[in-house]
C-alpha positions in Angstrom: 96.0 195.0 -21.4 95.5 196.8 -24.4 97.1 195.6 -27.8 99.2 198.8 -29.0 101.8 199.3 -32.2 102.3 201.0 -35.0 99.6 201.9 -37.2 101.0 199.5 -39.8 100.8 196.8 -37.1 97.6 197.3 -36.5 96.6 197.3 -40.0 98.4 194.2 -40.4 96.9 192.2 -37.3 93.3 193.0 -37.6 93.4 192.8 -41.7 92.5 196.7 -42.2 90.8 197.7 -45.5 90.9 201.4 -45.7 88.9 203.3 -49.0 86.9 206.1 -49.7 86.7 209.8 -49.4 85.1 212.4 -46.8 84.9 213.5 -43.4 82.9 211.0 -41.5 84.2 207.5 -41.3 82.3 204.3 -41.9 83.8 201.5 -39.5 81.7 198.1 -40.8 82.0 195.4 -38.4 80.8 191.8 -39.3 79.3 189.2 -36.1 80.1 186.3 -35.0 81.8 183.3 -37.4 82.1 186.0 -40.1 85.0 188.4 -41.1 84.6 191.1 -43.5 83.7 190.0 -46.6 80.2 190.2 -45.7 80.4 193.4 -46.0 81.4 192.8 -50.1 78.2 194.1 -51.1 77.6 197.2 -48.9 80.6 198.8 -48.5 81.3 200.0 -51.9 78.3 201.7 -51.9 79.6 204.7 -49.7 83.0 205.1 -50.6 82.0 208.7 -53.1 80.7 210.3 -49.6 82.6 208.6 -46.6 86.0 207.2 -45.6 85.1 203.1 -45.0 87.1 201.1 -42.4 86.9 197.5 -43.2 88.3 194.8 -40.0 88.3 191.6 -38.9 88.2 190.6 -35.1 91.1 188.5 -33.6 90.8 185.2 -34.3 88.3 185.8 -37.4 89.5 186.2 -41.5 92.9 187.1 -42.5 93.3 188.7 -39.0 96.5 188.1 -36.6 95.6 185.1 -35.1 99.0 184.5 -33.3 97.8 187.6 -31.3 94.3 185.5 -29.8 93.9 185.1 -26.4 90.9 182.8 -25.0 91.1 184.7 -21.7 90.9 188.3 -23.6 88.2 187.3 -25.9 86.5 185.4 -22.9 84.0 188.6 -23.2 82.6 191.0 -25.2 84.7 193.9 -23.6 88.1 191.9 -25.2 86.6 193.0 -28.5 85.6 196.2 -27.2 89.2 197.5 -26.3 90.8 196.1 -29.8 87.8 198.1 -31.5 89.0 201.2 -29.9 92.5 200.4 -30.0 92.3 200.2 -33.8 90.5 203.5 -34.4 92.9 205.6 -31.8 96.0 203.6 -33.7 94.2 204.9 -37.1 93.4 208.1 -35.6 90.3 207.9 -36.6 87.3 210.8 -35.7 83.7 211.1 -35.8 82.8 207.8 -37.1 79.4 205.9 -37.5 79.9 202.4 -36.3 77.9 200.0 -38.3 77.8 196.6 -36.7 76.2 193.5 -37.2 74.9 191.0 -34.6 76.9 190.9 -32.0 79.3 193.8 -33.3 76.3 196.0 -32.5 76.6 195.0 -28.6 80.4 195.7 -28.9 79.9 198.6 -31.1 77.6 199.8 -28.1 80.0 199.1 -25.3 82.5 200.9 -26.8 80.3 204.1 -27.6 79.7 204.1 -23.8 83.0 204.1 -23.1 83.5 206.9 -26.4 80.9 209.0 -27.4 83.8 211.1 -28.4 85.0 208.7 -30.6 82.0 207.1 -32.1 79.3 209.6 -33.0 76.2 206.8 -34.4 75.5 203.9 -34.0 73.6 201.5 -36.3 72.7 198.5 -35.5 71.7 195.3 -38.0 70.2 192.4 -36.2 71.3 193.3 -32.5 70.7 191.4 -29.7 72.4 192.0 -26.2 71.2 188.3 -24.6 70.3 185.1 -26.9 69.0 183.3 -23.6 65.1 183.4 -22.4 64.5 185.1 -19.3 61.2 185.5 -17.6 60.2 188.3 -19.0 62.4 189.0 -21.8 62.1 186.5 -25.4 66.1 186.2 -25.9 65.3 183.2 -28.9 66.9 180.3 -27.6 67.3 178.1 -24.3 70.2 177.7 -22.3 69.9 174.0 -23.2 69.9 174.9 -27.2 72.8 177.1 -26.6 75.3 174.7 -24.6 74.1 171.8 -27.2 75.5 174.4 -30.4 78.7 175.1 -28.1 78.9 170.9 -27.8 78.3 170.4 -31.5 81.0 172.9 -32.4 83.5 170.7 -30.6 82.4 167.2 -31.9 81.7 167.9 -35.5 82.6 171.8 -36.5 81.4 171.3 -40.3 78.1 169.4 -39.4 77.4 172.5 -37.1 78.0 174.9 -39.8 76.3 172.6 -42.3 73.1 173.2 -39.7 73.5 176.6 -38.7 74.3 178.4 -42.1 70.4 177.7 -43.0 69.1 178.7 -40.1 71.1 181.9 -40.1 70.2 183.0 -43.8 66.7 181.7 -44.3 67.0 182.2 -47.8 65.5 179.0 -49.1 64.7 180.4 -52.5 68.7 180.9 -52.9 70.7 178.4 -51.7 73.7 179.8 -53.3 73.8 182.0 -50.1 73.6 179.2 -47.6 76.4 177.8 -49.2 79.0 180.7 -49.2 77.9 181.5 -45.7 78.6 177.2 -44.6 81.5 178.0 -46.1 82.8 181.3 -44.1 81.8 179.6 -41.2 83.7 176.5 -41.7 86.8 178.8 -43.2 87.2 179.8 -39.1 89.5 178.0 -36.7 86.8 175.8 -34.6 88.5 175.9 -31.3 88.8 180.1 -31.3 85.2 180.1 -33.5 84.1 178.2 -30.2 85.1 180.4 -27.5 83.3 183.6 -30.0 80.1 182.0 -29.6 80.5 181.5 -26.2 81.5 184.9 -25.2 78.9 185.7 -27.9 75.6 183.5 -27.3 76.1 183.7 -23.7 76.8 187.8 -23.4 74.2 189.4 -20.6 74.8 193.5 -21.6 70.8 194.3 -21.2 71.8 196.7 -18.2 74.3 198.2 -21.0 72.0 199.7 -23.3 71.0 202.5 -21.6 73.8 204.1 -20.9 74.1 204.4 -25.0 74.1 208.0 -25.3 74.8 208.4 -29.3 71.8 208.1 -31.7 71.0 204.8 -32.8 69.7 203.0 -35.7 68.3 199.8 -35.1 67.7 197.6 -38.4 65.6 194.9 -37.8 64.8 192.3 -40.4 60.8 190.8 -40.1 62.2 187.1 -39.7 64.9 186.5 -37.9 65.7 182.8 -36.3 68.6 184.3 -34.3 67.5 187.7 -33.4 63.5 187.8 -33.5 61.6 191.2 -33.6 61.0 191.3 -30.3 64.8 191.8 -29.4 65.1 194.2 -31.6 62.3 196.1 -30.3 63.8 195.5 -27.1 67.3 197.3 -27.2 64.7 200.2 -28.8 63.5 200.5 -25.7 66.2 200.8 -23.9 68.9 202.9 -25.8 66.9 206.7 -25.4 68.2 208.2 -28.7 67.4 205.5 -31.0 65.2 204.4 -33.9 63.3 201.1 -35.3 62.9 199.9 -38.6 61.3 197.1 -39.5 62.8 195.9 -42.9 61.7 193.8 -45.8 64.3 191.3 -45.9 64.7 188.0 -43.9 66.9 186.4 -42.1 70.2 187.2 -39.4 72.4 188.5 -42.3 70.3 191.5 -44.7 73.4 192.8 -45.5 74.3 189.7 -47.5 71.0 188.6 -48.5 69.5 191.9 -49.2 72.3 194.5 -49.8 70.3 196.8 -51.9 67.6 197.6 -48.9 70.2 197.2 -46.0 72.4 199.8 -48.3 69.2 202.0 -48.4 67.9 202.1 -45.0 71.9 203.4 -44.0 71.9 205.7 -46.7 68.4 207.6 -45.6 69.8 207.3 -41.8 73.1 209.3 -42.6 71.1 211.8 -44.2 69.1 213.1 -41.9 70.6 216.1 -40.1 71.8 214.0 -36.7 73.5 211.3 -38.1 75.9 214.0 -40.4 76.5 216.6 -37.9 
């Protein structure tokens, strides 16, 4: 069942920041344990050319939280339908979905389900299974995964203590790791849990190519949660898309590196596909 209302409803229960000016919209959507102040840095740099949608998932930031549901969020597609449901409430046409992390698998469902709606995709750190298979480099056992999910029940902050790190590998500024522990540990643990579950333990592989909208794909050159090699994976599997390789380090460029994750979107939007 789809969440409906008003458009001031809507605004109100997923925390909608609306700015800027022009006729393609921006829709930023942060991953898991985040809300949208990650996008702080990134965001303001389009708001002369585009219209810039700014959200926060159910259960995430100053979102509705009365309106969560551990059975509609069980999976990606719970996201998927409150993504949609948002942009048809705002009325919201031709838009460029940039999501991060997981967003970019539920930017992707969505855009199979609406490539009316949503006319790009770009992707930062995407990966549509966390899990080794034979055959396919996911990052992490299923072992490592259910241990996390554990952790997050026992001791919330020591998991966020260990994973904020990890996430930003940005050693040389720890100012970073600290603001990031500290969105992470801002979330409420038992809903944070069931988002990495429906998260770490996603399976859309079969998904991807059925994307029909041209995709970017920014991939970062270290990346503990996302490695290279799933990056270059959903590359090869979503027909219209592109590869880029970045500079920066670590699962969250936009945070740590705003200034090339700012310029790899730019020099995407302006080529001739991505504003027509």
């Amino acid at each position: 069942m789809v969440q409906s209302g008003t458009t001031e409803e809507v605004i109100k229960r997923y925390n909608v920041s609306l700015s800027g000016h022009g006729d393609k919209v921006l829709v930023f959507a942060h991953g898991f344990g985040c809300d949208q102040y990650v996008w702080k840095k990134v965001a303001p740099a389009f708001e002369m050319k585009y219209r810039v949608v700014l959200f926060d998932y159910i259960g995430s930031g100053k979102s509705d939280k009365s309106a969560y549901s551990a059975e509609r969020y069980s999976t990606l597609h719970g996201y998927k339908e409150d993504l949609l449901n948002l942009c048809d409430a705002l009325q919201l046409k031709n838009i460029v979905f940039i999501g991060h992390s997981v967003s970019s698998m539920i930017g992707a469902l969505a855009a199979i389900e609406r490539p009316d709606l949503i006319k790009n995709l770009i992707m930062i750190g995407p990966s549509p299974h966390f899990l080794n298979e034979p055959g396919y480099e996911g990052g992490f056992e299923k072992e490592t995964i259910d241990g996390m999910l554990e952790m997050m029940e026992v001791d919330y902050e020591g998991w966020a203590q260990f994973l904020a790190p990890v996430i930003m590998q940005n050693g040389d500024r720890p100012h970073l790791t600290e603001e990031f522990e500290q969105v992470l540990c801002s979330n409420d643990p038992v809903i944070a849990r069931h988002f990495a579950a429906a998260t770490f333990l996603a399976d859309v592989r079969t998904d991807l190519e059925k994307v029909t909208v041209p995709t970017l794909i920014l991939q970062t050159k270290e990346d503990a949660v996302a490695p290279v090699a799933v990056g270059e994976y959903v590359h090869s599997k979503i027909p219209d898309s592109e590869f880029t390789l970045m500079e920066a380090t670590g699962h969250n460029p936009h945070v740590s590196h705003a200034e090339e994750t700012i310029a790899k979107i730019k020099e995407y939007l302006e080529k001739d596909k991505a504003t027509h």
